[in-house]
Residue, then its C-alpha position, 0 to 999 in steps of 0.5 A: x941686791x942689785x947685782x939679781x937685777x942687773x944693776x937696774x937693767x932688768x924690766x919689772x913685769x908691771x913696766x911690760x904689760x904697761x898697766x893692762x889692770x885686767x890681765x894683770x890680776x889675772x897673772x896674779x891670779x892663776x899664778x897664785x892659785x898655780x902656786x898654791x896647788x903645786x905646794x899642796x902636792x908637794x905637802x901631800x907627797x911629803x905626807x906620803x914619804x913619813x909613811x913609807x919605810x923603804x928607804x929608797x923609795x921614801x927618798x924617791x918620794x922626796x925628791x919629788x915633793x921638793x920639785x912640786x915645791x920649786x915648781x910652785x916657787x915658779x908660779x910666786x916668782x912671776x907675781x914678784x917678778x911684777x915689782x921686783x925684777x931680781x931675774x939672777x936670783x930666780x935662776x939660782x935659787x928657784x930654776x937651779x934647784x928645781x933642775x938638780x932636784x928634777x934630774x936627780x930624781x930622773x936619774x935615780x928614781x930606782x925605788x919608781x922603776x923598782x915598782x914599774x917592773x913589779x907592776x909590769x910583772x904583775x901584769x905580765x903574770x895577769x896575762x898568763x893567769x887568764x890565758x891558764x882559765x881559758x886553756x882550762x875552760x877549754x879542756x873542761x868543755x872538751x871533758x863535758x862533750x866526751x862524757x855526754 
């Protein structure tokens, strides 16, 4: 254990903020409020992902429930962080794995792009439907003036 700490060289965050009472329960506070968010978005994509059959982008989803999990473990380890100053192991078990787990999904996200060019097409297809209603309107108009 005392290897994540430097073998006692490392500071706690109590010793820095040097016993300023106030902002330090605001530190606790915020990052614990902070924290809670992000693991109840986590467990809201989490819920998402046993709903989705598509492989792909149930795995897409995943990995972004594992990144607002490690994201929200940041926020914890700042209030362990004021008593315990293991900053060896925030690396390697809080930093390291949101990194792996962002650049994973950054990197393979196909079932995400997969739905952005559906949604570009859609769009795109909109686009051409209501320039199709204008040309017609148009044409109907003309038709109604020759007829009159």
């Amino acid at each position: 254990m005392d290897w994540f700490t430097n073998y006692g060289a490392y500071q706690t965050l109590l010793h820095c903020l040097g016993g300023d009472v106030g902002w330090i329960a605001a530190l606790v506070v915020f990052s614990f409020t902070n924290c809670i968010g992000y693991l109840m978005i986590a467990a809201h994509w989490r819920g998402l992902a046993a709903t989705i059959s598509d492989h792909d982008l149930k795995k897409d989803v995943s990995r972004l429930m594992f990144i607002f999990a490690f994201c929200g473990l940041t926020y914890l380890w700042v209030i362990v962080d004021l008593v315990w100053p293991g900053w060896r192991a925030y690396i390697l078990f809080v930093l390291l794995p949101l990194n792996f787990f962002t650049w994973r999904f950054y990197g393979g996200a196909s079932a995400f792009q997969g739905l952005r060019d559906s949604s570009n097409r859609h769009e795109a297809r909109s686009k051409q439907l209501a320039e199709l209603e204008s040309q017609l309107a148009e044409l109907q108009s003309m038709r109604n003036r020759r007829g009159h």
